[in-house]
C-alpha positions as MATLAB code, in Angstrom:
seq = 'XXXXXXXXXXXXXXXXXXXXXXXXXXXXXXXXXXXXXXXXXXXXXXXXXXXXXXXXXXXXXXXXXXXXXXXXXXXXXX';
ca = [
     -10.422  -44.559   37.995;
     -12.254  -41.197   37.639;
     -13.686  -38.820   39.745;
     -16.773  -39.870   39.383;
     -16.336  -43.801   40.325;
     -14.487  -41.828   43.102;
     -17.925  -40.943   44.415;
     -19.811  -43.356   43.555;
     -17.545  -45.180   45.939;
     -18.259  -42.744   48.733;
     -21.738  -43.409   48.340;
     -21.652  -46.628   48.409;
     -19.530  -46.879   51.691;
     -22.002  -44.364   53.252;
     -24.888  -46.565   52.305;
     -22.981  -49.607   54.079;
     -22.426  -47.244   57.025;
     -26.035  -46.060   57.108;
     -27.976  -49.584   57.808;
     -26.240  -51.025   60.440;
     -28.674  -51.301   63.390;
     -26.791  -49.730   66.891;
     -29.283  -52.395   68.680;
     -29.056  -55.236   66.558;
     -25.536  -55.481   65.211;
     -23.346  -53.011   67.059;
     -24.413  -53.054   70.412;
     -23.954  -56.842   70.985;
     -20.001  -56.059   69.759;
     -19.221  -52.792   71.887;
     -19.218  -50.344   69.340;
     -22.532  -48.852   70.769;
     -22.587  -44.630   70.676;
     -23.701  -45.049   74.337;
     -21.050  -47.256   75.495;
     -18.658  -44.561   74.040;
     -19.854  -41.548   75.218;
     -20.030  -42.869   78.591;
     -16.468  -44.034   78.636;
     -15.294  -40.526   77.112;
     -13.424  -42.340   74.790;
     -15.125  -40.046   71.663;
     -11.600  -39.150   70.317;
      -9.901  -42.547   70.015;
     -10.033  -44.076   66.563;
     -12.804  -46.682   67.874;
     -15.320  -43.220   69.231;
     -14.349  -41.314   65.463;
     -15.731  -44.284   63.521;
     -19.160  -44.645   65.634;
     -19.543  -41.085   65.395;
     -19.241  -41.723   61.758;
     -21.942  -44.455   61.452;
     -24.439  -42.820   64.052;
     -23.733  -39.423   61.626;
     -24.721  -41.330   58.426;
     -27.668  -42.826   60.315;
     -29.425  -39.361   60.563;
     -28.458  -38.436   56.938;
     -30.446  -41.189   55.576;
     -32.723  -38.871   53.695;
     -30.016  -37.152   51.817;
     -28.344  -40.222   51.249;
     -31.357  -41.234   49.589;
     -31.679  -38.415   47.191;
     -27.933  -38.813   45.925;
     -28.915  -42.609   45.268;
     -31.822  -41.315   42.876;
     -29.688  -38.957   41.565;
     -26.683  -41.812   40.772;
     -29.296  -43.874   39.944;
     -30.964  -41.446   37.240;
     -27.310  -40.563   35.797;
     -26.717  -43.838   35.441;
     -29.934  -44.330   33.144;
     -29.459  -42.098   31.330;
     -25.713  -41.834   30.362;
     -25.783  -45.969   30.156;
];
C-alpha cells in the first residue's frame, strides 16, 4: 500500500464523515455537537469525534476540490 492509496483513504473517510446530517442521523443517537457542548464533555473520546464530523461538515468545499483533483489524476494516470 502506497502513499498515495494512503490518501486516497483519508479522503474517502472524510467524505463519509462529511454527509452525515447532525439533525437527521446523529441527533436521534446522542452524538449531537449541541448535546456535547452543553454537557462539557468536548474532551472525552465521544466530544473529539463530533468535533471531527461537525469540522469536516464546514470543509465541504475543499473536500470537494481534492475529489476533482483525485478524480482528474485518476483519468489521467488510468
Amino acid at each position: 500500500m502506497g502513499l498515495w492509496t494512503l490518501l486516497e483513504g483519508f479522503l474517502l473517510l472524510a467524505n463519509a464523515l462529511a454527509i452525515l446530517n447532525e439533525d437527521r442521523f446523529l441527533a436521534p443517537r446522542g452524538w449531537s455537537f449541541s448535546v456535547v457542548s452543553a454537557n462539557g464533555r468536548s474532551k472525552s473520546l465521544k466530544g473529539q469525534l463530533i468535533g471531527l464530523i461537525n469540522a469536516t461538515q464546514y470543509l465541504r468545499v475543499p473536500l470537494i476540490v481534492l475529489n476533482v483533483i483525485i478524480i482528474v489524476v485518476k483519468l489521467v494516470s488510468g
